[in-house]
C-alpha beads as a LAMMPS data file, in Angstrom:
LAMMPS data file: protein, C-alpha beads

82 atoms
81 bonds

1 atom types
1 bond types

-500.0 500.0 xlo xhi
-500.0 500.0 ylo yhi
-500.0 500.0 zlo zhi

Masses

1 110.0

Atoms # bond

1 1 1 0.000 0.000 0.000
2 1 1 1.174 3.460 -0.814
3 1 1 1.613 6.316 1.384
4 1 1 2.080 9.612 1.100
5 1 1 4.382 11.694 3.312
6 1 1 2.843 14.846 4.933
7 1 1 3.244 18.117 6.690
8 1 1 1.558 18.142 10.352
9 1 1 2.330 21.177 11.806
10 1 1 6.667 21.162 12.243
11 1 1 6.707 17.418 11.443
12 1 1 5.779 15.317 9.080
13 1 1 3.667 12.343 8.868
14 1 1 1.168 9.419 6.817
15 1 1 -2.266 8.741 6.878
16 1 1 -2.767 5.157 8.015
17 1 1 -6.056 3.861 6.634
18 1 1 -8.279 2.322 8.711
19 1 1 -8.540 -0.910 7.089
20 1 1 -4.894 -1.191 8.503
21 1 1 -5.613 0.379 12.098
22 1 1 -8.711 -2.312 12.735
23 1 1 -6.358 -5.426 11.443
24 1 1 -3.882 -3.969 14.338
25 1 1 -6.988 -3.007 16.671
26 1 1 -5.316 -0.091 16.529
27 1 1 -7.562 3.438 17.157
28 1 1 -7.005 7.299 17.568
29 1 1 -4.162 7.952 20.043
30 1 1 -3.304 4.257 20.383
31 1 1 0.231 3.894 21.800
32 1 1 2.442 2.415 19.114
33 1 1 5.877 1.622 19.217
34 1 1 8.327 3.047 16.134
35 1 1 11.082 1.181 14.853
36 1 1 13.517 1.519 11.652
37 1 1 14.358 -2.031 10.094
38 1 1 16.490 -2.990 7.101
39 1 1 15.601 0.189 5.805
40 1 1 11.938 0.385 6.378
41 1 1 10.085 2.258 9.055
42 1 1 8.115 -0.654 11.244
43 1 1 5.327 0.587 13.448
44 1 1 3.836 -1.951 15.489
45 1 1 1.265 -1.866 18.446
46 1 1 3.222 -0.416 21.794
47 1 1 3.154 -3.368 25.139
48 1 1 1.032 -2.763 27.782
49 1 1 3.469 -0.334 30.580
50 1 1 3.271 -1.567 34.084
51 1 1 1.232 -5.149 33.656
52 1 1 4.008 -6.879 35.368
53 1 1 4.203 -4.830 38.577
54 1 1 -0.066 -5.028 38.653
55 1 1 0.417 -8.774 38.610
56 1 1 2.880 -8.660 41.354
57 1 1 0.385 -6.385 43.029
58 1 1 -2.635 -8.832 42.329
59 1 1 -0.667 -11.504 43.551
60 1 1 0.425 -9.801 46.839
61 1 1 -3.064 -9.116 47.630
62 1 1 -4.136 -12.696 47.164
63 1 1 -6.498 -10.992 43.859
64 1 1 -4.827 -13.849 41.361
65 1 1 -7.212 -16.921 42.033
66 1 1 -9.114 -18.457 39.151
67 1 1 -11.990 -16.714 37.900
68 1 1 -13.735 -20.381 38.096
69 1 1 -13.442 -22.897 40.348
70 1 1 -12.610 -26.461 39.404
71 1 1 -15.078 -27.342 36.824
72 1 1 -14.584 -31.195 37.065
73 1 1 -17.404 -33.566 37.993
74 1 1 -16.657 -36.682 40.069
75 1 1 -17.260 -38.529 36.239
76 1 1 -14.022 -36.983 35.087
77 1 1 -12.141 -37.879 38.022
78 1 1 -13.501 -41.504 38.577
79 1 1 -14.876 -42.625 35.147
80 1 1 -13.593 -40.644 32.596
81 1 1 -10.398 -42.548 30.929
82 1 1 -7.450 -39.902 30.246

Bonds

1 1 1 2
2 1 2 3
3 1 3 4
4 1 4 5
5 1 5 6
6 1 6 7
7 1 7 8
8 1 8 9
9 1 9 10
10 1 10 11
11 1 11 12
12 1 12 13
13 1 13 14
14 1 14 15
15 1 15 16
16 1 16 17
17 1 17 18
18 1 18 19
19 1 19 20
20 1 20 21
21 1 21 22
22 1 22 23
23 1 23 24
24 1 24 25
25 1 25 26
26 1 26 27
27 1 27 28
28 1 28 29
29 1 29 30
30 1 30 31
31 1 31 32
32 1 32 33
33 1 33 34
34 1 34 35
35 1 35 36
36 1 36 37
37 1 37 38
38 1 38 39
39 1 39 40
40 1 40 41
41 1 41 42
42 1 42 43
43 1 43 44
44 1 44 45
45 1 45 46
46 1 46 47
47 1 47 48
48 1 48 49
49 1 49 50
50 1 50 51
51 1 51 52
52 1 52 53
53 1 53 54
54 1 54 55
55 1 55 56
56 1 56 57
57 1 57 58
58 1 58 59
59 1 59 60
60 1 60 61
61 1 61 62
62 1 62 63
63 1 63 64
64 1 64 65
65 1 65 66
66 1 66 67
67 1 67 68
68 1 68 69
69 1 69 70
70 1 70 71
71 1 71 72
72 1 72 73
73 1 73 74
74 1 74 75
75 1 75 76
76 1 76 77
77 1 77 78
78 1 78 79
79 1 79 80
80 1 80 81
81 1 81 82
């Protein structure tokens, strides 16, 4: 797909088409990372800051259980054949 550079105020800039923003689930002001490979400009969607140390945190506070509790019946303990 072809792209045309543009001026955005003192910068410069593309117009991403949507088509590619949904395929990304990408949206106005999403967070994106910007990298230059082999030549080419790469943007690609930016990882979630700070999900590690909110883990930690959920585990700490004993917040990191299963959503569901064991789902097996006493047939898939006793009669079901793994």
């Amino acid at each position: 797909m072809k792209a045309n550079i543009i001026n955005i105020g003192n910068s410069q800039g593309i117009i991403i088409p949507s088509m590619l923003l949904r395929k990304l689930n990408l949206s106005f002001k999403s967070s994106v990372q910007l990298e230059v490979e082999n030549g080419s400009i790469v943007i690609k969607p930016a990882s979630r800051q700070g999900w590690a140390e909110a883990a930690l945190e959920m585990h700490a506070a004993g917040d990191d259980k299963p959503l569901l509790e064991d789902t097996m019946t006493d047939f898939d303990k006793e009669e079901w054949t793994w």
